[in-house]
N, C-alpha and C positions, 0 to 999 in steps of 0.2 A: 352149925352145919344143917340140924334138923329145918330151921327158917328157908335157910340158900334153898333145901330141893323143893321146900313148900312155896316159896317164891318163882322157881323155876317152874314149876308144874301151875302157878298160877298165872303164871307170865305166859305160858302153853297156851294155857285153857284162853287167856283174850288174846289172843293172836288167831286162835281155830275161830274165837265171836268174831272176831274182826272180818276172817276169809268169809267166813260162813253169812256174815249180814252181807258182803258186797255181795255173793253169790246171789242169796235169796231178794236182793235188791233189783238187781239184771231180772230175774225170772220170779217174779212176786206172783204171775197168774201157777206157775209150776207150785210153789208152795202153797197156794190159795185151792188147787187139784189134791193135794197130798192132804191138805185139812179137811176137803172133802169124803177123802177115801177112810180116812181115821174115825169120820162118822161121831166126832167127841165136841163138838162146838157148833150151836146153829149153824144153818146153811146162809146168813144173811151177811153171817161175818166171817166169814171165809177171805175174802179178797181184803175189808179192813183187817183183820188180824195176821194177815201175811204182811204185810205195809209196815203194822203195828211193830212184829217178829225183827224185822228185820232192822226197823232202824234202830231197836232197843241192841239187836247184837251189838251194830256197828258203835251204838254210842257205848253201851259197856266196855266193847273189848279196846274201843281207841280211849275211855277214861281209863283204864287199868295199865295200861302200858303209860299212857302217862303218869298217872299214878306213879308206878316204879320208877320210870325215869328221873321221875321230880323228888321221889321218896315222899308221897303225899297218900297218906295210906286211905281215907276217905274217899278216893276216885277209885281204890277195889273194889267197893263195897257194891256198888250196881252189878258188875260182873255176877259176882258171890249170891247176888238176887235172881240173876235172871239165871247162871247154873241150878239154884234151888227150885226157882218156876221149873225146869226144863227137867228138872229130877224127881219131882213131882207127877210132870204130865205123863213122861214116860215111863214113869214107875204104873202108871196108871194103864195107861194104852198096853204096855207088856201083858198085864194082869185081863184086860178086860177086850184088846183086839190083838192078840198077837201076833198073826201074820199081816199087820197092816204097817204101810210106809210109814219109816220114824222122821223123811223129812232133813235128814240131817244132810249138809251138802251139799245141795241140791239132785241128791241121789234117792235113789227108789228102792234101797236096800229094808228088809222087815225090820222093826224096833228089836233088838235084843237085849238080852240083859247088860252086855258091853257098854251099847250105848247108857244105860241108867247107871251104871257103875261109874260110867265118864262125865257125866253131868254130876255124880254126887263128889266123887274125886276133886273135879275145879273147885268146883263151890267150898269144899271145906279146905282146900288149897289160899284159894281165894283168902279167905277169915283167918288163915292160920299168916299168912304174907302180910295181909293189912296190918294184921297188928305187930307185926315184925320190922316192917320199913322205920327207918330213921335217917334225919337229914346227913348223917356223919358219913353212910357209905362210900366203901371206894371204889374210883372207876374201874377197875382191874375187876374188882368183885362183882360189879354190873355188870362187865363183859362177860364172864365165866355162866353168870345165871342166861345173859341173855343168849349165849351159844344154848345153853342148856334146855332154853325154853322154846326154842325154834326144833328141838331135837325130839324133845316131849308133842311138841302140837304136831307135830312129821309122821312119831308112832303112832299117837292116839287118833289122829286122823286114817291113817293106814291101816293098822293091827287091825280092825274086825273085817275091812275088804279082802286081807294075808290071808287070814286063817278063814274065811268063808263062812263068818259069822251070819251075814246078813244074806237074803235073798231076793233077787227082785221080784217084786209084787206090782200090779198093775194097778194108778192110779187114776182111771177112769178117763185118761187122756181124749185126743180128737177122734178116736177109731173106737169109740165104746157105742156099744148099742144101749138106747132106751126103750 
């Protein structure tokens, strides 16, 4: 039981990598503004590590989903890396800019604690499912996790916009004075 909701809540988490790298993929100059505003990464690499950001989502969260699908526990493990980078970074920016864009989304909301809670959540989701996958699953049992994990990545996406966790902050867009 305790695997199923640690599988479900990892299967969430690369499903949110997944939206979230096509998103910041469309809008690479928007995240490349947001790593500006955060003031935490040279300014040279800004536009490469938004490039960087985003293909790493897209390839984590479409390895982990297959991953599960295939029951190949080794394709979680990128996911479970890049929630660790991102629980790190944001453990950091909370600590050290806190009213500045967490980036996440492609939205302008402030980094909160939510979000660093949610990055460490996947991640140890993540590690706790790899090593739980096995080729004997049944389909029945896939379907339940994968309802379940489209339900998780629905909340976690949502819950801190609900409760008005985050706040928009201005990320130095086209209308900023120098």
């Amino acid at each position: 039981m305790h695997q199923q909701v640690a599988t479900a809540i990892a299967v969430g988490g690369a499903l949110l990598l997944l939206a979230a790298g096509v998103g910041h993929l469309r809008r690479r100059a928007h995240l490349a503004a947001v790593l500006a505003a955060q003031r935490m990464v040279p300014r040279w690499s800004h536009r490469p590590l938004a490039a960087v950001v985003a293909v790493a989502e897209v390839g984590a969260g479409a390895g982990a989903v297959a991953g599960w699908l295939t029951a190949s526990w080794p394709l979680m493990i990128p996911a479970s890396a890049v929630y660790a980078a991102f629980g790190v970074y944001t453990t950091v920016l909370r600590i050290r800019r806190p009213g500045t864009p967490c980036g996440c989304f492609d939205g302008d909301s402030a980094v909160s604690w939510s979000v660093v809670a949610r990055a460490w959540m996947f991640c140890c989701a993540a590690i706790v499912a790899a090593s739980a996958l096995s080729a004997d699953a049944a389909t029945a049992g896939r379907m339940v996790i994968g309802c379940a994990a489209i339900l998780v990545a629905l909340i976690t996406w949502l819950a801190p916009q609900l409760v008005g966790v985050g706040r928009p902050v201005r990320t130095g867009g086209t209308g900023s004075r120098r």
